[in-house]
C-alpha positions in Angstrom: 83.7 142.9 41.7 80.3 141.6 42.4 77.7 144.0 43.7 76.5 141.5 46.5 80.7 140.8 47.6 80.8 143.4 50.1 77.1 142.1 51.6 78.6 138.5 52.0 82.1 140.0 53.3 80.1 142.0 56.1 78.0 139.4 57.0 81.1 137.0 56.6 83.1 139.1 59.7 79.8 139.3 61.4 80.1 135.8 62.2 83.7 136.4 63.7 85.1 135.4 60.4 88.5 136.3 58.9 88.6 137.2 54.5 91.7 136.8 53.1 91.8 137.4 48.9 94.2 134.4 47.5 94.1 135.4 43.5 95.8 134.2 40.8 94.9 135.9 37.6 95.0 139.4 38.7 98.0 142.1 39.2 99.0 143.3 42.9 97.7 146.3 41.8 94.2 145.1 40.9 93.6 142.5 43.5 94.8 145.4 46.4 92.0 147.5 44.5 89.5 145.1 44.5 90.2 143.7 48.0 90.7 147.4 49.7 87.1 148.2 47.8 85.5 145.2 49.6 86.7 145.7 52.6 89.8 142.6 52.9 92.6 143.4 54.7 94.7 140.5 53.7 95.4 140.1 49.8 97.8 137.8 48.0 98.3 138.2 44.2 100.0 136.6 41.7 99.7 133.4 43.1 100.2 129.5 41.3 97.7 127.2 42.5 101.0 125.8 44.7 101.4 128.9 46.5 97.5 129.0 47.4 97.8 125.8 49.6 101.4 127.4 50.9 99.0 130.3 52.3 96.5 127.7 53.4 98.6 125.8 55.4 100.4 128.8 56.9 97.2 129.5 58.1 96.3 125.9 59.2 99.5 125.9 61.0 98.2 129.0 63.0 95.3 126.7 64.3 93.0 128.3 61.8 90.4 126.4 60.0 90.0 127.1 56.7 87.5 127.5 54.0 88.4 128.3 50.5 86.2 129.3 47.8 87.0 128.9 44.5 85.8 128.4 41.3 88.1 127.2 38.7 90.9 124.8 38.0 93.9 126.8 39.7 91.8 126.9 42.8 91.5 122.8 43.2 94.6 122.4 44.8 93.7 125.0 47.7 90.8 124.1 47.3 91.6 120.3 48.6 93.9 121.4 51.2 91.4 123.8 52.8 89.5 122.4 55.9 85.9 123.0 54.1 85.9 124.1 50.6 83.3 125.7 48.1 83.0 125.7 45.2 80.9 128.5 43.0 79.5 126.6 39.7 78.4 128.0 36.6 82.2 129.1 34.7 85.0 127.8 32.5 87.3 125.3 34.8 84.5 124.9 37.8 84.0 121.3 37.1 87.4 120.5 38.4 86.4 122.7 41.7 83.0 121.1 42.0 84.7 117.6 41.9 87.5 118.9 44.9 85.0 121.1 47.1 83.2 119.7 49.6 80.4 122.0 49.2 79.4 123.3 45.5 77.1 125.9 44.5 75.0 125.6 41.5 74.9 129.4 41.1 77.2 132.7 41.6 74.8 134.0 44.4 77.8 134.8 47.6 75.0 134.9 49.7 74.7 131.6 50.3 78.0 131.5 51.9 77.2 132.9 55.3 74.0 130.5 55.2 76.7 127.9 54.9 78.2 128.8 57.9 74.8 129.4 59.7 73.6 126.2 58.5 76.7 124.1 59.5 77.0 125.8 63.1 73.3 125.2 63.7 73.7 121.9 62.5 77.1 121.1 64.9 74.6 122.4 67.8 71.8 119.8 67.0 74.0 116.8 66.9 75.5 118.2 70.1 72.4 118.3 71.9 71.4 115.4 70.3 73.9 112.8 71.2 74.1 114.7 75.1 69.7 113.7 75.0 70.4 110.6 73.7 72.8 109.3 76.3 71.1 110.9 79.1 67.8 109.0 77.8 69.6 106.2 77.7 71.2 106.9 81.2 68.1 107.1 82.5 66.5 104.0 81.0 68.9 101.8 82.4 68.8 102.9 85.7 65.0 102.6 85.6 65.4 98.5 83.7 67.8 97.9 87.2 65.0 99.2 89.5 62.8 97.4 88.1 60.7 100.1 87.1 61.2 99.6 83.3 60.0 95.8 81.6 62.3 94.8 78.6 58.9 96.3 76.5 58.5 99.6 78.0 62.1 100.1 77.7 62.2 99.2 74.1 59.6 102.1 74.1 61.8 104.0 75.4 64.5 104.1 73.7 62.1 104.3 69.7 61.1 107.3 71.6 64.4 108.7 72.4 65.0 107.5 68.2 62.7 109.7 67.4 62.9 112.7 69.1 66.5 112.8 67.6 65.3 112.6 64.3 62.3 115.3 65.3 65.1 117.5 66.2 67.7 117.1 63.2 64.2 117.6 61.4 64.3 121.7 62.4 67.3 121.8 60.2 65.6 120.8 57.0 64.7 124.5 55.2 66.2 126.5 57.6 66.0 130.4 57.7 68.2 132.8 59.2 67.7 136.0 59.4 
């Protein structure tokens, strides 16, 4: 076991976050070991790539979504059923799990997966708050072309300004921090 693993899994369920160990290459005995040392409460052993994606979908069909991490060529399958996959980089079979995942990491640092999850939430929330801005600038700008108020200039204006302050937002993504 990695010496950051149980780090990421604790910061993992602080973000309301279910673990569940899907292994294929290790014994029950080992993978319970392993799992029970990091703190995951759900383990599956034994496993062929096919009976990953049965455990995937099981938990798709409980209205979970799913992200699967993986790192080698038994994990593409899960790895492509998964709602959001990962991919960790740098051993033998990754390049198949690069090519599946939608995310990959260059590196074995399991840190970066709860800045994943940070960064995609954060993200969901800007183009929320963005499209709601948008439309209400928009809104607004048309009621003020049908008083009048607005010329066909000023509310070209307008709306570059509403453009921009979109992209001024999505811009507080770019080398985000959480702490």
């Amino acid at each position: 076991m990695r010496r950051d693993t149980a780090d990421m899994l604790s910061a993992v369920s602080s973000l309301a976050m279910k673990t569940v160990l899907l292994t294929g290459g290790d014994s029950k005995e080992t993978a319970t070991y392993i799992g029970k040392k990091a703190g995951i409460s759900e383990i599956h052993a034994e496993l062929l790539p096919g009976e990953k994606m049965r455990i995937i979908e099981e938990l798709q069909g409980k209205h979970h979504k799913v992200c699967m991490v993986g790192d080698g060529i038994n994990d593409a399958p899960a790895m492509k059923t998964a709602d959001v996959s990962i991919a960790m980089g740098g051993s033998i079979g990754s390049d198949i799990a690069i090519e599946t995942a939608d995310i990959a990491l260059m590196s074995e640092d399991l840190s970066k997966i709860p800045y994943i999850k940070r960064l995609s939430d954060a993200t969901i929330r800007t183009i929320k708050f963005s499209i709601a801005l948008s439309m209400a600038i928009n809104c607004i700008a048309i009621i003020l072309s049908l008083l009048e108020v607005l010329t066909p200039t000023t509310g070209a204006l307008v709306h570059n300004v509403g453009s921009c302050l979109v992209v001024l937002i999505a811009a507080r993504l770019y080398d985000r921090k959480f702490i």
